[in-house]
One Martini backbone bead per residue (centre of mass of N, CA, C, O) as a GRO file, in nm:
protein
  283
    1UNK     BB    1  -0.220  -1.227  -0.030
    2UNK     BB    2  -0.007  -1.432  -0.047
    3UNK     BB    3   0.221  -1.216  -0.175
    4UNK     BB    4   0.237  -1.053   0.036
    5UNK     BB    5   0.349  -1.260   0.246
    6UNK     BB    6   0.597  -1.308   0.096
    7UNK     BB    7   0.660  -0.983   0.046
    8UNK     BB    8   0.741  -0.975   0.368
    9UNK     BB    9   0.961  -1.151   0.383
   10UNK     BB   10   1.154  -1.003   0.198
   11UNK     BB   11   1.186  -0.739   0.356
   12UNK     BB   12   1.267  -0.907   0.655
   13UNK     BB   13   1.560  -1.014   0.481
   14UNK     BB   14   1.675  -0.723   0.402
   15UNK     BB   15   1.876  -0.656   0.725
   16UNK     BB   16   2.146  -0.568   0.805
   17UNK     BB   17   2.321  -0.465   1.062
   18UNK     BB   18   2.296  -0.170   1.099
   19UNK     BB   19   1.964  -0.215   1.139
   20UNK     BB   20   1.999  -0.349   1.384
   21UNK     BB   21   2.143  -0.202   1.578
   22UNK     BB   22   1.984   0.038   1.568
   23UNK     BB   23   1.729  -0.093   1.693
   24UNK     BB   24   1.860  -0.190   1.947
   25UNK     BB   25   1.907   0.094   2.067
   26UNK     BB   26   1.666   0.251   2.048
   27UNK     BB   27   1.481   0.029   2.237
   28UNK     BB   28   1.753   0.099   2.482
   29UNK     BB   29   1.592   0.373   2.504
   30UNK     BB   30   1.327   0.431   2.436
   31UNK     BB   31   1.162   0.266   2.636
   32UNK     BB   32   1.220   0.391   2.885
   33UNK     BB   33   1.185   0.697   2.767
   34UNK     BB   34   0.881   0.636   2.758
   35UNK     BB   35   0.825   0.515   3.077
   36UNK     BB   36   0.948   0.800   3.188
   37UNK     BB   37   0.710   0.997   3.052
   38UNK     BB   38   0.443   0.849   3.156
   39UNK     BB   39   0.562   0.861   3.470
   40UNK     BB   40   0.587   1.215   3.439
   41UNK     BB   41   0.257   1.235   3.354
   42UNK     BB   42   0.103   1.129   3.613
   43UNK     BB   43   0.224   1.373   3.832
   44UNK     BB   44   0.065   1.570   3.654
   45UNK     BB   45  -0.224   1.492   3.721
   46UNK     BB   46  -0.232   1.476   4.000
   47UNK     BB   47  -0.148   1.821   4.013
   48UNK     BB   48  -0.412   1.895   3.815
   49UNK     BB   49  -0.313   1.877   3.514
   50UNK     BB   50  -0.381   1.906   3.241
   51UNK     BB   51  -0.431   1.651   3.005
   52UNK     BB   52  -0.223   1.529   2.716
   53UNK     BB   53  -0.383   1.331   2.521
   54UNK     BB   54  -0.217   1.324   2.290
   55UNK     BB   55   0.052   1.283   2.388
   56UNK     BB   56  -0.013   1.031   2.532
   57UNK     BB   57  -0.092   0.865   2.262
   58UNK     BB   58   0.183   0.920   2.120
   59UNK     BB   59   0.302   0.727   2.355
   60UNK     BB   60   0.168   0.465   2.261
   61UNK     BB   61   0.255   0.467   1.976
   62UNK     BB   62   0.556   0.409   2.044
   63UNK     BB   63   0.531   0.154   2.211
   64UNK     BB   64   0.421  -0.015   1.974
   65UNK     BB   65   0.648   0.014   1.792
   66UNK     BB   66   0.918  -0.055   2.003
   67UNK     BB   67   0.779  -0.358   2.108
   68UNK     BB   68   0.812  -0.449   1.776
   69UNK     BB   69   1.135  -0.559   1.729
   70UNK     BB   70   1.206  -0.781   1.823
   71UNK     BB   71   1.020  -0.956   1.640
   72UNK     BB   72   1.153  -0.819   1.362
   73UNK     BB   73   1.472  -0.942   1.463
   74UNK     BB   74   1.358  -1.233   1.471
   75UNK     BB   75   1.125  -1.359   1.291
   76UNK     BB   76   0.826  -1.328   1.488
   77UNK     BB   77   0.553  -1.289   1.296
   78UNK     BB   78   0.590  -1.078   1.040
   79UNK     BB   79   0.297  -0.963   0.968
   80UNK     BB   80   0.198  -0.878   1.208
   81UNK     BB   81   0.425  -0.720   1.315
   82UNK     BB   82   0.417  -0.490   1.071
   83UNK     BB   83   0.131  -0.422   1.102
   84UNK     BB   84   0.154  -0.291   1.390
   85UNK     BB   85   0.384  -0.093   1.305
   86UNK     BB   86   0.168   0.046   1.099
   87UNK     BB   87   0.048   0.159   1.283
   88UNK     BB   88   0.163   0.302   1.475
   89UNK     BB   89   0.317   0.512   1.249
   90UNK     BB   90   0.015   0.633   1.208
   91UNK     BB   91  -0.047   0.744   1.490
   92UNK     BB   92   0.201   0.921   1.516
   93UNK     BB   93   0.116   1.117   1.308
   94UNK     BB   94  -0.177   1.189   1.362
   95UNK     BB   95  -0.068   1.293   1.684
   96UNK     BB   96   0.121   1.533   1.541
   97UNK     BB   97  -0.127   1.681   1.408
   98UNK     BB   98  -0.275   1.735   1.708
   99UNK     BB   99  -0.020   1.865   1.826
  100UNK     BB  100  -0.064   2.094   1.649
  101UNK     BB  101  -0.387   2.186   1.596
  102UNK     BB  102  -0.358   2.293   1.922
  103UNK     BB  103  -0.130   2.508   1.886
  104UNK     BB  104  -0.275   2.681   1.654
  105UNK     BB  105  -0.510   2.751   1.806
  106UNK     BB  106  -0.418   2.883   2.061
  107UNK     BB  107  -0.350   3.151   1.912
  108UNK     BB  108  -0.560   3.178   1.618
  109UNK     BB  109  -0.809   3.086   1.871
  110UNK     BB  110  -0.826   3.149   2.171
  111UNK     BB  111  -1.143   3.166   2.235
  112UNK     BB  112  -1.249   2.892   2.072
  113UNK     BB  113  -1.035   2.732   2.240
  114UNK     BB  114  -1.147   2.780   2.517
  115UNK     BB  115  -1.465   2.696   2.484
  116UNK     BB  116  -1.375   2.407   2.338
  117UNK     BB  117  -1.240   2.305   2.538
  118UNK     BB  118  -1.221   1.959   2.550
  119UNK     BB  119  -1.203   1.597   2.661
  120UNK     BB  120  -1.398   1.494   2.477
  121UNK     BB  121  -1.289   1.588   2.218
  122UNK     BB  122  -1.023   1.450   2.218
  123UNK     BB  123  -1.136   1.150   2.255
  124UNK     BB  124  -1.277   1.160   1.992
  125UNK     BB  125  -1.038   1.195   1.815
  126UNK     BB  126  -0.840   0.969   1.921
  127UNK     BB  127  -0.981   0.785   1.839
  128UNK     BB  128  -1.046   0.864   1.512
  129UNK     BB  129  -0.689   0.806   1.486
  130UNK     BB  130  -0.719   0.473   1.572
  131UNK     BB  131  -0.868   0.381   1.300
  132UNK     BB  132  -0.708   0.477   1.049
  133UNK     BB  133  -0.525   0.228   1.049
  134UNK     BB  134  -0.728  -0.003   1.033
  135UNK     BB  135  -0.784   0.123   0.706
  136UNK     BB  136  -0.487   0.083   0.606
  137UNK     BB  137  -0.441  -0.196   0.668
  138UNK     BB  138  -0.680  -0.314   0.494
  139UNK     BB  139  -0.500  -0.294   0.213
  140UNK     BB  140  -0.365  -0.572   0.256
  141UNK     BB  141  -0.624  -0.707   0.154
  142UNK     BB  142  -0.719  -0.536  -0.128
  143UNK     BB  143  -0.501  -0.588  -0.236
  144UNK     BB  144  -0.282  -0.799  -0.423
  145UNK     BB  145   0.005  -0.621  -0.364
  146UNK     BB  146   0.201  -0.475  -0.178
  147UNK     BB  147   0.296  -0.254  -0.365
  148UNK     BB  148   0.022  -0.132  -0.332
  149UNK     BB  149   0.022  -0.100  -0.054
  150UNK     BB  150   0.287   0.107  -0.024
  151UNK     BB  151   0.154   0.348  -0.223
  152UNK     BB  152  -0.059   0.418  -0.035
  153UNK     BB  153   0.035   0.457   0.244
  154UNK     BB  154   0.223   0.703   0.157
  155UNK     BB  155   0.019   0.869   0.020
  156UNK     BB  156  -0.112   0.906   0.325
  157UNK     BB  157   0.154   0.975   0.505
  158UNK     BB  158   0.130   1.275   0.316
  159UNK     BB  159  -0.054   1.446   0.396
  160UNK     BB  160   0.059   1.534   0.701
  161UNK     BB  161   0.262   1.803   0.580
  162UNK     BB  162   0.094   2.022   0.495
  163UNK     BB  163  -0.020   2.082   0.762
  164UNK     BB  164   0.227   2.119   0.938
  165UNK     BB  165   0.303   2.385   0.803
  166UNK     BB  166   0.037   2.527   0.841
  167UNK     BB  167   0.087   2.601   1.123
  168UNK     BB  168   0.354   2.691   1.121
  169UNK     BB  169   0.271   2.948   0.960
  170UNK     BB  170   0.014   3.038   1.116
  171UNK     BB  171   0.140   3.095   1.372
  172UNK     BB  172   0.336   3.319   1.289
  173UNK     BB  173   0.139   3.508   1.220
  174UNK     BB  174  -0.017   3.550   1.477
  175UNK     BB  175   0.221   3.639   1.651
  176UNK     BB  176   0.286   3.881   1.450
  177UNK     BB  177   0.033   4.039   1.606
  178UNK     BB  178   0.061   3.948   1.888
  179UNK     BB  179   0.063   4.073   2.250
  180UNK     BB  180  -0.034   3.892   2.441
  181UNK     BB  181   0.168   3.674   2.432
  182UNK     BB  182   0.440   3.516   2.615
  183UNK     BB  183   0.763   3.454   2.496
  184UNK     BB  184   0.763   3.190   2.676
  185UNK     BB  185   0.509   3.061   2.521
  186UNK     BB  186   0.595   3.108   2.229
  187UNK     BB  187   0.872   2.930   2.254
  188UNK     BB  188   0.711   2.655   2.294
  189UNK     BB  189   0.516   2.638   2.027
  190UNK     BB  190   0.721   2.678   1.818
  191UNK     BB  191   0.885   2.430   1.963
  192UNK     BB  192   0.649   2.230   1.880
  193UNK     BB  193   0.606   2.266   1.577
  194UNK     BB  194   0.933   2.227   1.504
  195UNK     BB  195   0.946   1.936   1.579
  196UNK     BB  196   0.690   1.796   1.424
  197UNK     BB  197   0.796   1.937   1.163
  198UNK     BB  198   1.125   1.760   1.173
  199UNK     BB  199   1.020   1.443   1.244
  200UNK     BB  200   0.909   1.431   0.958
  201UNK     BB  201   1.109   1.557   0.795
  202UNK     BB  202   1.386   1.327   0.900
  203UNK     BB  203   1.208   1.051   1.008
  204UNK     BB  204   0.953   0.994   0.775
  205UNK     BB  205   0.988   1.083   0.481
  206UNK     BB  206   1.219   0.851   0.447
  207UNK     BB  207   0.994   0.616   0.447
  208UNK     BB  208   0.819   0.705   0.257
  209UNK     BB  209   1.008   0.668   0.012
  210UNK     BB  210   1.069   0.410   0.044
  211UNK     BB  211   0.837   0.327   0.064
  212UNK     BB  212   0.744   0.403  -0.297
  213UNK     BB  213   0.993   0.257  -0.429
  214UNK     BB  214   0.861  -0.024  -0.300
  215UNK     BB  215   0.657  -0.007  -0.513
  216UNK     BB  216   0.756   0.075  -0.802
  217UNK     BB  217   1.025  -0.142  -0.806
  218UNK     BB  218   0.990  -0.365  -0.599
  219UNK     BB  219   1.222  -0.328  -0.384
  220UNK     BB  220   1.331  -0.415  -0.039
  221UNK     BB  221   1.672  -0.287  -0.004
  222UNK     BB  222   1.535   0.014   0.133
  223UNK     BB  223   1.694   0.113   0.429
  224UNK     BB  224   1.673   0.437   0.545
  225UNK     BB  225   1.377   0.499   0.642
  226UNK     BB  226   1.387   0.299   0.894
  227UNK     BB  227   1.633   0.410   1.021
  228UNK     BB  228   1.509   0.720   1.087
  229UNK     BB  229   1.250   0.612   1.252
  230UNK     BB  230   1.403   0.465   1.507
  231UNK     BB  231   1.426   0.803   1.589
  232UNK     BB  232   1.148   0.883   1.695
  233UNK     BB  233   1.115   0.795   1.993
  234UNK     BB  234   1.311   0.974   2.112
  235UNK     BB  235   1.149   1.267   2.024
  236UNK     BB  236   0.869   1.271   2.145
  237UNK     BB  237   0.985   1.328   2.469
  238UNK     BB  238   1.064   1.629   2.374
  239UNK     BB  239   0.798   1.728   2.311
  240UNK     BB  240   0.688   1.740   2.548
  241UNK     BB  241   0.857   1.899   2.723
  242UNK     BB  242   0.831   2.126   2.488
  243UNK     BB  243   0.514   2.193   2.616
  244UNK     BB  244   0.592   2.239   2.897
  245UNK     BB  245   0.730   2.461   3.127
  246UNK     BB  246   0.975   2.266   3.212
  247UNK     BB  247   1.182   1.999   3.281
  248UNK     BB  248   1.166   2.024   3.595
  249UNK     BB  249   0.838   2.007   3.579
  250UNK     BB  250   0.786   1.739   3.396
  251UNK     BB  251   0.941   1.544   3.598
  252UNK     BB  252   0.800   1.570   3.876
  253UNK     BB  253   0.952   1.419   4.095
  254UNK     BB  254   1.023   1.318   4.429
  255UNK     BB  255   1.353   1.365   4.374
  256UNK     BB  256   1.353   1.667   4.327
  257UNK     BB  257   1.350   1.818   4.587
  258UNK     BB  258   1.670   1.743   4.651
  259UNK     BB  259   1.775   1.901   4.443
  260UNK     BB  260   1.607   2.110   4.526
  261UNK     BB  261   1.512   2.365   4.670
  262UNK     BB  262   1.220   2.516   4.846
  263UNK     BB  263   1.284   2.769   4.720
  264UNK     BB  264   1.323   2.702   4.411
  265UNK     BB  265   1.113   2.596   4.361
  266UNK     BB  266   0.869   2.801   4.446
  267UNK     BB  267   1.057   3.019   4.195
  268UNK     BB  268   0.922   2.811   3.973
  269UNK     BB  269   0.606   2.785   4.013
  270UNK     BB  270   0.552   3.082   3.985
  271UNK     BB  271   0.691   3.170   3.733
  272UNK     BB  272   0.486   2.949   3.562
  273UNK     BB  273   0.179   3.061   3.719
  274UNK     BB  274   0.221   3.328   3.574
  275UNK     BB  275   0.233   3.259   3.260
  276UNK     BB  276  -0.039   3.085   3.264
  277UNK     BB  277  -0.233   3.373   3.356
  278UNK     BB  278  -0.147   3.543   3.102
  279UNK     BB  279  -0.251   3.296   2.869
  280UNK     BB  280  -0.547   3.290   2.975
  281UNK     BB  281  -0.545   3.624   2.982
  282UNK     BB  282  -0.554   3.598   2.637
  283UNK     BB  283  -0.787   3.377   2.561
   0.00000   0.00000   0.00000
């Protein structure tokens, strides 16, 4: 344990100019646009929208992310701090494996996924979602040596890419068979399954690869993968949008309707309306 705790010294003693600029850049962006995504989910609720619980949850683990930056930029508690940011990444990949799994059902297993929907179930996954963390940082306590400790970590962190994969794959399949689900249904589906799994694949998989190299090699001064994470918290909120009716209703602010005359507003609720009452007597 003692070694782990030096070897946590050095891995945040060895962070460039450019990894700093970027981190602060990502989290004076990052978290306003957590915190306007949660607020603009906030009056999705009111107006009796189902809440989307994945979502939410992985918007509080993008939160727990961007909030331990400045800490770690300043050399504040480094051992705990890097742990809770271990903690929101296993958390923040978790939750994005539960939405596409839920992309998936909905297409793949409609009438299943109609009478299993349920808030209880969402709630007990995303439980069992927030524990795996709480379980992968203990490897840092049982292990003797850090690198030891990064090189389960990622191989644990590598576990959601066939999935990810396979509902992306598995969604293409039965859409192409099926004839009922809406067209624009079909590209919101789609392209939160393939933003679900660009995001893992171009922004978590280079820092997945960056602890094995820092683990097998024993060298910390590997960092492009921490680079490319740190714009992941930005793409969260964008994956919300695609998951929703469309952007316009997605931000449903009170400031909206002075934007939108009465007419179009009314025009776009009616259209948005009528393609849920065709998904729901789809599935």
């Amino acid at each position: 344990m003692e070694a782990s705790l030096c070897n946590i010294s050095d891995i945040t003693s060895n962070r460039s100019l450019i990894e700093t600029v970027v981190q602060w850049t990502t989290f004076s962006i990052g978290f306003p646009l957590i915190c306007l995504s949660i607020y603009a989910m906030y009056f999705l609720i009111r107006a009796d929208h189902i809440a989307p619980v994945y979502v939410i949850n992985l918007l509080i683990a993008d939160l727990i992310q961007i909030c331990m930056r400045p800490f770690i930029l300043s050399g504040t508690w480094q051992f705990i701090v890097l742990l809770i940011e271990f903690f929101g990444i296993s958390a923040s990949i978790g939750f994005m494996v539960c939405v596409a799994l839920e992309r998936y059902l909905v297409i793949a297993f409609p009438l299943w996924y109609r009478f299993r929907r349920n808030i209880k179930y969402s709630l007990i996954m995303s439980s069992i979602i927030w524990l795996f963390p709480f379980i992968q940082i203990s490897m840092f306590y049982l292990t003797p040596t850090i690198e030891i400790s990064l090189i389960l970590f990622a191989v644990n962190l590598l576990i959601p890419f066939p999935l990810l994969v396979f509902f992306l794959v598995g969604t293409l399949k039965a859409l192409s068979v099926s004839m009922s689900v809406p067209a624009v249904e079909q590209r919101r589906i789609i392209g939160t399954l393939a933003l679900v799994l660009g995001n893992y694949t171009v922004l978590f998989l280079p820092l997945i690869i960056q602890y094995l190299i820092s683990g097998v090699t024993c060298q910390h001064n590997v960092e492009i993968g921490t680079i490319f994470e740190s714009f992941s918290p930005l793409v969260d909120p964008l994956l919300y949008v695609f998951m929703r009716k469309g952007a316009k209703d997605t931000l449903a602010f009170p400031c909206f309707d002075k934007l939108m005359g009465d007419e179009e507003q009314s025009q776009v609720t009616n259209t948005m309306t009528m393609t849920d009452s065709g998904v729901e007597g789809s599935r």
